[in-house]
N, C-alpha and C positions, 0 to 999 in steps of 0.2 A: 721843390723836391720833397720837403714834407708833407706837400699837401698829398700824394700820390705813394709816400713810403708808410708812412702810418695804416692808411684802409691795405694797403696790400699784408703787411705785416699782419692786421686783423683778421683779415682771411686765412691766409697761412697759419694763424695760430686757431681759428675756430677750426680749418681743416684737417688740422692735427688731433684738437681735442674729440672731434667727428671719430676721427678713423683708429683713434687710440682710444678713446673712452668707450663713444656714446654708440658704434654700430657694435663693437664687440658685448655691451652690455646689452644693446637691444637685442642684437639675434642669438646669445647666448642664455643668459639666464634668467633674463624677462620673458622669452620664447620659451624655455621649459616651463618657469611659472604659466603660464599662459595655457600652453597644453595641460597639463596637470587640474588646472580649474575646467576646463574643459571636461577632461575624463572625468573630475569630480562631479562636476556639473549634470554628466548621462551618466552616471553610478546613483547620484539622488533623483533622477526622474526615474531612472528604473526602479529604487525603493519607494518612490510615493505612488507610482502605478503598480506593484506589488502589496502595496499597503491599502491602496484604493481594494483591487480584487479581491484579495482576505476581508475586507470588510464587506466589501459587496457578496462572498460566499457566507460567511458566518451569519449576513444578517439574512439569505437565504436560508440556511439550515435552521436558524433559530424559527423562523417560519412553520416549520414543519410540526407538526401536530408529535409530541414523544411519545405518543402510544407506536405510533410508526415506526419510530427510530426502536423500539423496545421491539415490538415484532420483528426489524428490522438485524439487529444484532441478536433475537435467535435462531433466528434463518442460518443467516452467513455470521456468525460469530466471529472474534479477531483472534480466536485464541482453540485450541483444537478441544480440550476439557472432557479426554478422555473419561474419567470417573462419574460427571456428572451423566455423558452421554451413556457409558455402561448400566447406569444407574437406572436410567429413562428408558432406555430397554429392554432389562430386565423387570421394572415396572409394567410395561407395556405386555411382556410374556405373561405376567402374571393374571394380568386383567382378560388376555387374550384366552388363559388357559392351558400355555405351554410353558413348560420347564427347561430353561436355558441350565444347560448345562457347562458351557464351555465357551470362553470370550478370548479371542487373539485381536489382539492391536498391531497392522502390521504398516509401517508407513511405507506407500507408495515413491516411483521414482520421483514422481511428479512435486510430490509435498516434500522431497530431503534436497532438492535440486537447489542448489547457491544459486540463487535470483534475485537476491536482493544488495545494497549499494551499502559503504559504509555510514550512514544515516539512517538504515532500517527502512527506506523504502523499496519500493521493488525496481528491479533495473527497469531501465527504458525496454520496452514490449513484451516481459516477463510477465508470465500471466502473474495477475494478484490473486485468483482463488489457488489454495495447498489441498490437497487430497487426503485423507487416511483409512487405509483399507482395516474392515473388521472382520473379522469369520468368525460364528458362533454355530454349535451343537443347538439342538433341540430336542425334546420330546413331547407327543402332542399328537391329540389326533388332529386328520387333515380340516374340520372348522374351526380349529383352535388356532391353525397355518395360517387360514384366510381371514381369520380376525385379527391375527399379530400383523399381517402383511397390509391390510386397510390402514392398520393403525399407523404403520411406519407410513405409507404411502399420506397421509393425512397430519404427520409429523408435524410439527412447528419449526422442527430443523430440518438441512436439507441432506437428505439421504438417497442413494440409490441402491436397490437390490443388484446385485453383479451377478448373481449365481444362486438358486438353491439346490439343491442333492434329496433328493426323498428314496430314503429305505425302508423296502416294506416290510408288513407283516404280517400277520394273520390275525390280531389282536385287533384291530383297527386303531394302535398305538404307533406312531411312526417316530423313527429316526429322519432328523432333518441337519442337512448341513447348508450353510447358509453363508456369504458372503456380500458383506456391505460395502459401500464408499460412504464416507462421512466427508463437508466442507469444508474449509474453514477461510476466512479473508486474512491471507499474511500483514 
């Protein structure tokens, strides 16, 4: 009778400790640990394939020749830089032969429009170029016009003519009114 009460008793008491200890630990909080390394697990392949890209872009751009990257950022500038651009303009009149008389800064819908996320980039399909409309007076005879307007046209920055206004005279001195788009990369 012992030989057959002992192993049963051994069992009854391994299937106790089974269904009391060892399933409730296994599919409880060794299964959350488990998932957890897991999640951890695809959160560090996602940062070393993240980490791999930023390396593989950076060591692309460092590639690149900075005289390009300088042409580059005066083109499409990160920063709109009003005073410098007024400045370059009125340079440019002067060279041209016409006398600016009157400079409005005025920003477009385009360039005031909330498009970007709270980390300063631009939302998902927002465009990344911003706009700023200029309007400026002139005076000038009309080759004085066609030189100032070569010159913008021939800019290092990127500008568009929107509009000009020519008022005549008899002088061969004209009133000109003018409006610009200036770019900027947000």
């Amino acid at each position: 009778m012992n030989e057959r009460l002992i192993p049963s008793v051994a069992i009854l008491i391994a299937l106790g400790i089974f269904f009391a200890y060892v399933d409730p630990t296994w599919t409880g909080s060794i299964a959350d640990a488990k998932s957890a390394i897991a999640l951890d697990d695809e959160a560090l392949a996602a940062a070393q394939l993240y980490t791999e890209q930023q390396n593989s872009l950076a060591t692309s751009r460092n590639a690149i020749d900075p005289a390009y990257l300088t042409r580059l950022s005066t083109f499409l500038p990160d920063s709109v830089d009003n005073v410098g651009l007024i400045l370059d303009l009125n340079a440019l009149a002067a060279r041209s032969g016409l006398s600016l008389s009157n400079i409005d800064v005025i920003s477009s819908a385009a360039g005031t429009a909330k498009t970007s996320t709270n980390r300063g980039l631009p939302a998902a399909g927002a465009n990344p170029v911003g706009s700023v409309d200029l309007t400026l007076s002139a005076v000038g005879t009309y080759p004085a016009l066609q030189a100032f307007l070569v010159g913008v046209e021939r800019s290092a920055r990127l500008l568009d003519v929107r509009d000009v206004v020519v008022k005549g005279s008899d002088t061969g001195v004209y009133n000109y009114q003018m409006a610009l788009r200036l770019y900027w990369l947000r």
